[in-house]
LUMDONU-293384 format. One line per field, with one value per residue (C-alpha): chain; residue in one letter; x, y negated, z negated. Coordinates in Angstrom, 1 decimal. Last residue first. Layout:
N
chain <- c(A ...)
resn <- c(A ...)
px <- c(X ...)
py <- c(Y ...)
pz <- c(Z ...)
//
This chain:
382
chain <- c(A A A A A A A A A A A A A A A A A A A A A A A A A A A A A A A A A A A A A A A A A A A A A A A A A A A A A A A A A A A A A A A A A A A A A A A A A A A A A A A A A A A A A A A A A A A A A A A A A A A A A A A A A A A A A A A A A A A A A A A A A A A A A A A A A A A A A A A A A A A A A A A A A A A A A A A A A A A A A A A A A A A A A A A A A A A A A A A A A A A A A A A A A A A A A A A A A A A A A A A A A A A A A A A A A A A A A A A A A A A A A A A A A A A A A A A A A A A A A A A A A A A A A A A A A A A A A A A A A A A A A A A A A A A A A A A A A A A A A A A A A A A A A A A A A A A A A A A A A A A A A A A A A A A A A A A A A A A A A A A A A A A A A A A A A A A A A A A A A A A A A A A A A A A A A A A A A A A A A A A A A A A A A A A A A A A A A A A A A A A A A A)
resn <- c(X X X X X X X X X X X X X X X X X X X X X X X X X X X X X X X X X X X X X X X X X X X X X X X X X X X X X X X X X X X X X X X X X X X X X X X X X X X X X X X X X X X X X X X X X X X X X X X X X X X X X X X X X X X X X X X X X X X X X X X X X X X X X X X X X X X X X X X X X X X X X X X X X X X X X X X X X X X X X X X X X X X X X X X X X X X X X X X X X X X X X X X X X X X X X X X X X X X X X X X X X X X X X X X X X X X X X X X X X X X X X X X X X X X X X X X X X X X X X X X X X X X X X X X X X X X X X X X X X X X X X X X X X X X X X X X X X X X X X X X X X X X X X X X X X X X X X X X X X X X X X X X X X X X X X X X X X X X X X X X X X X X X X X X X X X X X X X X X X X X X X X X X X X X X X X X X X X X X X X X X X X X X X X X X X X X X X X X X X X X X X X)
px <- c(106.7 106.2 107.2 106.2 107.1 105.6 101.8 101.0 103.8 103.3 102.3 101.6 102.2 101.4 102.8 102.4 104.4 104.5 106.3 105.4 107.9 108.0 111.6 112.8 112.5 114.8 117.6 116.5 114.4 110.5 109.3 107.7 104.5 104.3 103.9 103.5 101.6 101.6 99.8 99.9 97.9 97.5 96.8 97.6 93.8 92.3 91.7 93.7 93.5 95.9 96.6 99.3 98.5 101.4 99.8 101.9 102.1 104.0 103.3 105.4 107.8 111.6 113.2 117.2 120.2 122.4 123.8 120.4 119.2 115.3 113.1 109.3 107.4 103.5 103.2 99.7 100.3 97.5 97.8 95.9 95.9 94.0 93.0 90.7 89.5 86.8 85.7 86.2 89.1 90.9 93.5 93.9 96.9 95.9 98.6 99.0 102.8 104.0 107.7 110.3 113.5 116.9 119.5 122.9 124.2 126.5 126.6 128.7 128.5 130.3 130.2 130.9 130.4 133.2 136.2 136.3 133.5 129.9 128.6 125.6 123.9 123.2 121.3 122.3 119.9 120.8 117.9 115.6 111.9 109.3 105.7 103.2 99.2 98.1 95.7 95.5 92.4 91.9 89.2 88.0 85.3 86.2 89.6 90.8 93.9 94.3 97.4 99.5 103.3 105.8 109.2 112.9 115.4 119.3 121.2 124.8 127.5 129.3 133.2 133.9 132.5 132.5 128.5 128.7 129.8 126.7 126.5 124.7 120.9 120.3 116.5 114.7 111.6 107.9 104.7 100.7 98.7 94.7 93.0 90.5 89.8 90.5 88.3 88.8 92.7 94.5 98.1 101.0 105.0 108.8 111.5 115.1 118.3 121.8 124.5 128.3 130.9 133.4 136.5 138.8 140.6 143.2 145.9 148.7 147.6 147.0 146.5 143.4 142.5 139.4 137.9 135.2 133.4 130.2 128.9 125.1 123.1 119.4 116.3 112.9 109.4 106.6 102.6 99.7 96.5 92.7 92.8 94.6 97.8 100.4 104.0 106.6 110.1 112.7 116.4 119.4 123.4 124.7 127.9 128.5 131.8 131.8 135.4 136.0 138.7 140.7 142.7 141.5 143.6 143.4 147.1 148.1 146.7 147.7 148.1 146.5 148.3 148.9 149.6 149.6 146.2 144.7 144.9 144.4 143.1 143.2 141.7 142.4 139.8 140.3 137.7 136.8 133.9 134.3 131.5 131.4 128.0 127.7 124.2 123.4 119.9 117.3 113.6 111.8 107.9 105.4 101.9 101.4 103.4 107.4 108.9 112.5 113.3 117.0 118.4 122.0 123.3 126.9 126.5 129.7 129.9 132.1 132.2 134.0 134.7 136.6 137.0 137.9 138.5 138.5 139.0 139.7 140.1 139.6 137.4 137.4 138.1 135.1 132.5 131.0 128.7 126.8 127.2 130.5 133.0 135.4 134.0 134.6 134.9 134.3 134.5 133.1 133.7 132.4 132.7 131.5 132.0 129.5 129.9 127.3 128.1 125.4 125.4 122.1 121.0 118.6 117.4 113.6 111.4 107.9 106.4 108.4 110.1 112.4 113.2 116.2 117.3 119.9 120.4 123.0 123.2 125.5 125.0 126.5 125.9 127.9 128.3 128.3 128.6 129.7 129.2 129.7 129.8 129.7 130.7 130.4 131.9 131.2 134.0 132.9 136.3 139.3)
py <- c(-138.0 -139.7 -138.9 -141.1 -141.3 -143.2 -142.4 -140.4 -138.4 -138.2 -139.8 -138.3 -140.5 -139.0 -140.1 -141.5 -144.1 -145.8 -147.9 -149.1 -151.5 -152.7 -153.9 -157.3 -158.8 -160.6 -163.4 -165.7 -163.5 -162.6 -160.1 -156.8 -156.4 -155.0 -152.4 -152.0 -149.0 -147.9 -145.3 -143.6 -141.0 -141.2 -138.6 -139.2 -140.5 -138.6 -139.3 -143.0 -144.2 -146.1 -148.7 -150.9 -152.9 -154.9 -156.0 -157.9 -160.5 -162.1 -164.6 -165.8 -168.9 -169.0 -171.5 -170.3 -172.1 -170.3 -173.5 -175.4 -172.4 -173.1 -170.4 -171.0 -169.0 -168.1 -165.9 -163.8 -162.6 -159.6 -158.9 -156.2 -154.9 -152.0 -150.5 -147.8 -146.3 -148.8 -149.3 -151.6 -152.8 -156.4 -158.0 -159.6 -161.5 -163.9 -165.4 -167.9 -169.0 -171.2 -170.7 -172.9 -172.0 -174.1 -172.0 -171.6 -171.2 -167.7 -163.9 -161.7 -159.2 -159.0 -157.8 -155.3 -154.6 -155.3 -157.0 -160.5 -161.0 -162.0 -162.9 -161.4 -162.9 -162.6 -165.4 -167.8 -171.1 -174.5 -176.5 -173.9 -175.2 -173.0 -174.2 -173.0 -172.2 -170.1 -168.0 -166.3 -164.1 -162.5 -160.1 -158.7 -161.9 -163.8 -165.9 -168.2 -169.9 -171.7 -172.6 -175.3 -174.5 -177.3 -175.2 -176.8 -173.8 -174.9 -171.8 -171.4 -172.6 -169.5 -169.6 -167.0 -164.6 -161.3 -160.8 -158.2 -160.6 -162.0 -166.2 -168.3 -168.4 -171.8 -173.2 -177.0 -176.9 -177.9 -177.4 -178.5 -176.3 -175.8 -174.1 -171.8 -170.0 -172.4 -175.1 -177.2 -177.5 -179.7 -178.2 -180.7 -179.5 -180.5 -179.5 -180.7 -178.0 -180.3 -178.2 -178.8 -176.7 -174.6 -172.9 -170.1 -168.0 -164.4 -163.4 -161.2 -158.5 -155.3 -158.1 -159.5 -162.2 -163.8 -166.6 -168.8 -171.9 -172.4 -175.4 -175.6 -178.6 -177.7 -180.4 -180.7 -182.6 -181.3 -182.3 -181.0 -182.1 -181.7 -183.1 -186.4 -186.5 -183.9 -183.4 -181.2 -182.4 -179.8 -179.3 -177.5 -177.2 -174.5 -172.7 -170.1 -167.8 -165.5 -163.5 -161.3 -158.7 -157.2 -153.6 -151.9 -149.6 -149.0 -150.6 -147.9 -145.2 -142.4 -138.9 -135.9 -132.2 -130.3 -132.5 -133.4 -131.4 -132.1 -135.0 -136.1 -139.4 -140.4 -143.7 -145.6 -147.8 -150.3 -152.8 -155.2 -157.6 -160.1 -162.0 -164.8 -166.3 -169.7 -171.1 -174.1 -175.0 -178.2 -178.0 -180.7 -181.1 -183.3 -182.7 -181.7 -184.3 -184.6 -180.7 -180.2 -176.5 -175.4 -172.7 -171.2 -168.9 -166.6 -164.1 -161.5 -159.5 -156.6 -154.7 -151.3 -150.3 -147.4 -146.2 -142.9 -142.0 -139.0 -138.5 -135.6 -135.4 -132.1 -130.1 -126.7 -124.8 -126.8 -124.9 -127.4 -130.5 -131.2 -133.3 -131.7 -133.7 -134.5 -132.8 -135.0 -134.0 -136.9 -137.3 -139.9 -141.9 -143.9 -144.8 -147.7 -147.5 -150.7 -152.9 -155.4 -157.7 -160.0 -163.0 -165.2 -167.7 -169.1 -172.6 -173.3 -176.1 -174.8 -176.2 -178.2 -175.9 -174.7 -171.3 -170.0 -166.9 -164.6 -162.5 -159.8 -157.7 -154.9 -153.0 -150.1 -148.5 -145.2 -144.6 -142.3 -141.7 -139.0 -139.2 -135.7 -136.8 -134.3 -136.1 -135.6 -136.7 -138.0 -140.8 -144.3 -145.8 -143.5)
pz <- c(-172.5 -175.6 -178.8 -181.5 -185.4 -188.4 -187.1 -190.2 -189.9 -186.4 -183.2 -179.6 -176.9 -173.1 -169.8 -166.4 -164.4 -161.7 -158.9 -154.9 -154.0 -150.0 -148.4 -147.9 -144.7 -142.5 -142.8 -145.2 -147.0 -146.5 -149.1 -148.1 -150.2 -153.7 -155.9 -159.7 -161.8 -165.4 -167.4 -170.9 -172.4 -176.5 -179.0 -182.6 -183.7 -180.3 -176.6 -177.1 -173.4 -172.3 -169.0 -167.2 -164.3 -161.9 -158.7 -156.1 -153.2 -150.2 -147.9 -145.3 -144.0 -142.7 -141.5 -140.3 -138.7 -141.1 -142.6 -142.1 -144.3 -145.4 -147.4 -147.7 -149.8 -150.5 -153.4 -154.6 -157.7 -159.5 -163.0 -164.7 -168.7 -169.7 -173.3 -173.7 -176.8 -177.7 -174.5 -171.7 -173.6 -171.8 -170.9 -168.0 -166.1 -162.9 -160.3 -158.0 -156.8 -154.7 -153.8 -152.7 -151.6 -150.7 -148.8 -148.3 -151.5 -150.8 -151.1 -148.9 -146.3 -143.0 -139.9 -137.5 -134.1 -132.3 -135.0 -134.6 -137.9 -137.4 -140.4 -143.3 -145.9 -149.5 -150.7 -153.7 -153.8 -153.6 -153.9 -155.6 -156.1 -158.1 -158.1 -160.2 -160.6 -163.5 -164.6 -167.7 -169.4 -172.7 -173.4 -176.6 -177.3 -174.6 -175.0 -172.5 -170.9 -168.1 -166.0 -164.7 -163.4 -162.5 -162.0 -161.2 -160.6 -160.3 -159.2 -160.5 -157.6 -155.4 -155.1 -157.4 -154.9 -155.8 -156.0 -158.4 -161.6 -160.6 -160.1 -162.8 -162.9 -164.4 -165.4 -165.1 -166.8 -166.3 -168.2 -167.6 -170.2 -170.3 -173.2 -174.7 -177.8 -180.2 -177.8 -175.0 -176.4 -174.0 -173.6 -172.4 -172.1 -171.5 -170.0 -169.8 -168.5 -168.1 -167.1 -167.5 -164.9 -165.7 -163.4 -163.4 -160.7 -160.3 -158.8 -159.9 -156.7 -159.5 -162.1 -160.8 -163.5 -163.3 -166.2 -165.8 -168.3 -168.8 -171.0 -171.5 -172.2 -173.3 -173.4 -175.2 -174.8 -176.6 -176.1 -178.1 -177.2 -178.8 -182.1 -181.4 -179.8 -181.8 -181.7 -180.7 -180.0 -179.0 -179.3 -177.5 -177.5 -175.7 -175.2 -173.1 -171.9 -169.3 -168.9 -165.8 -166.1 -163.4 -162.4 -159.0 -157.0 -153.5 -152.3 -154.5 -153.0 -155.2 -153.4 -154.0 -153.0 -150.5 -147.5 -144.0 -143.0 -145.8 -145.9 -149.9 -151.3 -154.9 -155.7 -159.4 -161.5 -163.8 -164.6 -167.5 -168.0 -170.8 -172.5 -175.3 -176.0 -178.1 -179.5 -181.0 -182.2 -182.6 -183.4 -185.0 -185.5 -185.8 -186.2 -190.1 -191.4 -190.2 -189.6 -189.6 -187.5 -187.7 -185.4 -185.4 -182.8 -182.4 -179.9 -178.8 -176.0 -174.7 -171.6 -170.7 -166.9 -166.6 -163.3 -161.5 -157.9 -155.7 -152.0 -149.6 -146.0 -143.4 -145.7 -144.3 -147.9 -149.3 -147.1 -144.6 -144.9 -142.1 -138.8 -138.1 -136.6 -139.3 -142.5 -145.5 -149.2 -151.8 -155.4 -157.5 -160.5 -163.0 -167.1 -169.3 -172.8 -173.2 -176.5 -178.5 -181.3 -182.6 -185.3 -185.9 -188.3 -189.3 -191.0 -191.8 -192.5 -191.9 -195.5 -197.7 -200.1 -198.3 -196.1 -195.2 -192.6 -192.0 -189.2 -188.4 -185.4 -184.5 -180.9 -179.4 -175.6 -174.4 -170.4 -168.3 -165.1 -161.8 -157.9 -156.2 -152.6 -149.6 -146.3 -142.9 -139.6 -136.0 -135.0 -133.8 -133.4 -133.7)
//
């Protein structure tokens, strides 16, 4: 029955054990700043969810257990694995050119198997396993990358670079409770490059752009979505005044085929449905100023207002959609003795425009003490 008045008490349940092995190594030569590294990493998630449900039919509140008219309990294991494998080399040539090339491979696989009990009460005694419920896949994500990056020198006041990055991704599903499953891989070309005119050693300008991939969320689950392509122009200013330091920067951020979740009509009567999908191409302009600087001695405090105007465009959804949005991010200590130091940190910001609505308001923060030990070789904080 459509539209039928129940409740539910949920007892939701996690955890979840985090590992991580790294090696480095590292060679130096002779001539100065020509180095080779490299880097090896192995990290691991033990991941494990579950919940359990009673619901009430037509009560607007939780009852006693005992009346619980429907029953449900499931349990998931969701372990993760990845595996880094980089290698940098830097060749200098005289004192304003330099060399910087790398490779870098990432192997990742998601796994999920999770099982749903459901018991009616009425009908039956004991759980049942929905089948037709359960959940059995693995998602691989693997990376490779070549890179490299040309730095070099115009006179005494400007230092240029140009650089690019081609990535290879390739996709793996498998669905084994329906034997289904997908793959694909795409090639992506990523170049940027860079200009900084020194006014002085304190104090600089910097023109930059670069081209940047987000790739499609394992959460999204829709293999069907493209990465997002991000091209970014951003000039800013950069100073140093005595124990201040001071940023500001003007940039411009263009997606052509950005991911947005969005919502369609389905047949059923009042109900729709949810999914993520490139139907938009965004552009932001962006202003914003970070500061740093100790009014005193003791006190530290670091401020960073943004100011964002955007303009999201969906000929797919039929939608044009223009605002402004900002936000303040400031973080602050004050060191009332030699082991003694409160801690704070606050962010909010305004409701964002999206394609179809308006994102909620964030208002975050923090406060908490440091105190240092063994002559400042351990911290608690609280």
């Amino acid at each position: 029955t459509k539209n039928q008045l129940f409740a539910r008490a949920t007892r939701n349940r996690f955890s979840a054990l985090n590992s991580e092995l790294t090696g480095t190594y590292t060679r130096t030569f002779a001539q100065a700043r020509r180095e080779w590294s490299v880097l090896g990493q192995y990290a691991t998630n033990s991941g494990t969810s579950g919940y359990d449900f009673d619901q009430y039919k037509g009560s607007p509140v939780p009852l006693a257990s005992g009346q619980a008219t429907y029953r449900e309990r499931s349990r998931n294991t969701a372990p993760s694995h990845e595996i880094t494998a980089q290698t940098d080399f830097v060749q200098p040539f005289g004192e304003k050119q330099t060399l910087e090339i790398g490779l870098k491979s990432i192997w990742r696989r998601n796994s999920s198997v999770a099982d749903i009990d459901t018991l009616f009460t009425a009908q039956a005694g004991e759980y049942a396993r929905s089948a037709r419920r359960a959940t059995n896949f693995s998602y691989d994500q693997n990376v490779q990358a070549t890179y490299a990056t040309y730095s070099f020198g115009l006179g005494k006041k400007v230092r240029a670079s140009l650089g690019g990055r081609v990535e290879r991704t390739m996709l793996t599903a498998a669905f084994r409770t329906t034997d289904t499953g997908f793959s694909r891989s795409y090639l992506t070309p990523l170049p940027n490059g860079s200009a900084q005119y020194a006014f002085s050693e304190a104090t600089s300008l910097r023109l930059a752009y670069s081209r940047r991939i987000t790739r499609p969320n394992i959460y999204y689950l829709n293999p069907y979505v493209d990465p997002e392509l991000t091209d970014s122009y951003e000039l800013s200013y950069n100073t140093v005044i005595k124990t201040a330091t001071l940023n500001a920067a003007l940039s411009v951020r263009h997606t052509g085929n950005a991911i947005e979740q969005v919502r369609l009509p389905t047949d059923s009567l009042n109900v729709t449905a949810q999914t993520f999908a490139n139907v938009a191409a965004n552009t932001f302009y962006q202003f914003n100023i970070y500061a740093s600087l100790k009014p005193s001695p003791k006190w530290d405090l670091s401020v960073g207002p943004d100011v964002q105007y955007l303009i999201r465009r969906s000929p797919a959804l039929g939608a044009n959609r223009r605002g402004f949005m900002a936000g303040l991010n400031l973080n602050t200590s004050y060191k009332l003795t030699k082991t003694f130091t409160l801690q704070g940190f606050l962010y909010g910001s305004l409701p964002e425009p999206t394609i179809q609505g308006t994102g909620a308001a964030n208002l975050y923060y923090q406060f908490g003490a440091k105190k240092s030990f063994l002559k400042e070789k351990l911290d608690l904080t609280v």
